[in-house]
VMD Tcl script that draws the C-alpha trace (Angstrom):
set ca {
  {-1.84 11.84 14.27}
  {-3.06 14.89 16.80}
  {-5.65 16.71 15.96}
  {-5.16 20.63 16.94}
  {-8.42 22.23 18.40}
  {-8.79 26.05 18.25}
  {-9.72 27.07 21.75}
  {-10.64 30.78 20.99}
  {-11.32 32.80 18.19}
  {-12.31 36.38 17.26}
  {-14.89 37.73 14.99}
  {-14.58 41.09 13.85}
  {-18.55 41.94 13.30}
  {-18.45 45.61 13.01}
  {-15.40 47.97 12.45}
  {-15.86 51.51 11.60}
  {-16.88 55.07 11.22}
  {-20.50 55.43 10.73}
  {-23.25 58.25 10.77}
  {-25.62 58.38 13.49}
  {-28.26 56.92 11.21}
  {-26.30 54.06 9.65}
  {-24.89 53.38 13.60}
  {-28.39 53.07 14.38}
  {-29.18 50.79 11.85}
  {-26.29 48.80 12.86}
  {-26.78 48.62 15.98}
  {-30.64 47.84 16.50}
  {-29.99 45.33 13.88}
  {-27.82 43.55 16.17}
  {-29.47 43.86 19.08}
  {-32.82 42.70 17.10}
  {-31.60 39.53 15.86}
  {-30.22 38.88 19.59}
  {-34.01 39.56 21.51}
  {-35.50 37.44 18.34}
  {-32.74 34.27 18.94}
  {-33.70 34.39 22.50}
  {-37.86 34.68 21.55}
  {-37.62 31.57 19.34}
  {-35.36 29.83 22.17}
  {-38.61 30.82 24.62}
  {-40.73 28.92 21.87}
  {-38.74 25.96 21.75}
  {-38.58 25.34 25.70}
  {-42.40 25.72 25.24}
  {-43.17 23.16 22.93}
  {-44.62 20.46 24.44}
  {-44.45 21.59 27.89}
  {-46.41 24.81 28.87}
  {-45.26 25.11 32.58}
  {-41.13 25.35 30.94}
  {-38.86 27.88 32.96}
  {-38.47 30.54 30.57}
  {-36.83 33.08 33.28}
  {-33.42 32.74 31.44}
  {-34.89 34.35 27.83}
  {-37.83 35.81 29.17}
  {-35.10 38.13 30.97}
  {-33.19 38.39 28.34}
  {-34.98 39.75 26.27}
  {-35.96 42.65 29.01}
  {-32.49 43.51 29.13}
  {-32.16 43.94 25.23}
  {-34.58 46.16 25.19}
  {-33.61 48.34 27.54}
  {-30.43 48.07 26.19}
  {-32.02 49.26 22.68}
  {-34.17 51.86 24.36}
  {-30.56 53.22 25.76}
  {-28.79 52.90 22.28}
  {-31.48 54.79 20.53}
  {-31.02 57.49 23.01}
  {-27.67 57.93 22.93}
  {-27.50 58.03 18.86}
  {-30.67 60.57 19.10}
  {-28.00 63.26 21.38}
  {-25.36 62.19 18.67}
  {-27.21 63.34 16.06}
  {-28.40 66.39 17.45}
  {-24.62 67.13 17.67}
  {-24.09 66.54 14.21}
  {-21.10 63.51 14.86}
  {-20.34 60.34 13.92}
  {-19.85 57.14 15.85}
  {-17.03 54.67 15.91}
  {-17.82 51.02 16.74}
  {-15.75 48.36 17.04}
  {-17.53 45.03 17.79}
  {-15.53 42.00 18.59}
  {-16.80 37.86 19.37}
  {-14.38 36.68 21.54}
  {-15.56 32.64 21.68}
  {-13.46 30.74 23.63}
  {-14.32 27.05 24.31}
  {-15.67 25.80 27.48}
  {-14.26 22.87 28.92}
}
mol new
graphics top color blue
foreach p $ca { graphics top sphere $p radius 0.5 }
foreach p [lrange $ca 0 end-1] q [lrange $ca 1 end] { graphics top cylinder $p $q radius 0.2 }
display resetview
């Protein structure tokens, strides 16, 4: 009997109109639970060995926030405009051979 494996898949996280206020809540959430995955992946290359490479998260997690620093910008000039924001945020996971 053969087995089929699914090779990619799509997740449809986020998919609408939002206020600036609920985008921003959306969107730092995200980003949030990203800079925290990589902070407890720093603790867990840690444990039991203090001289671990944490470049990789360590990094990471610079980028993130800059990358929230940027979003909360952006939603601040949307606000003062008095619009909405549109996001459409798609996992593409494909597998790695």
């Amino acid at each position: 009997m053969e087995t089929m494996i699914k090779t990619k898949q799509k997740i449809q996280l986020v998919d609408g109109t939002f206020t600036p206020s609920e985008a921003g809540d959306v969107i730092l959430a995200l980003i949030d639970e990203k800079i925290n995955f990589h902070k407890l992946q720093r603790i867990s290359w840690c444990e039991g060995s203090s001289d671990a490479n944490t470049n990789y998260p360590d990094g990471r997690i610079q980028e993130l926030q800059e990358e929230k620093r940027i979003a909360k910008e952006f939603i601040a000039s949307v606000r003062n405009e008095g619009k909405k924001l549109r996001i459409d945020g798609v996992l593409n996971i494909t597998l790695e051979e």
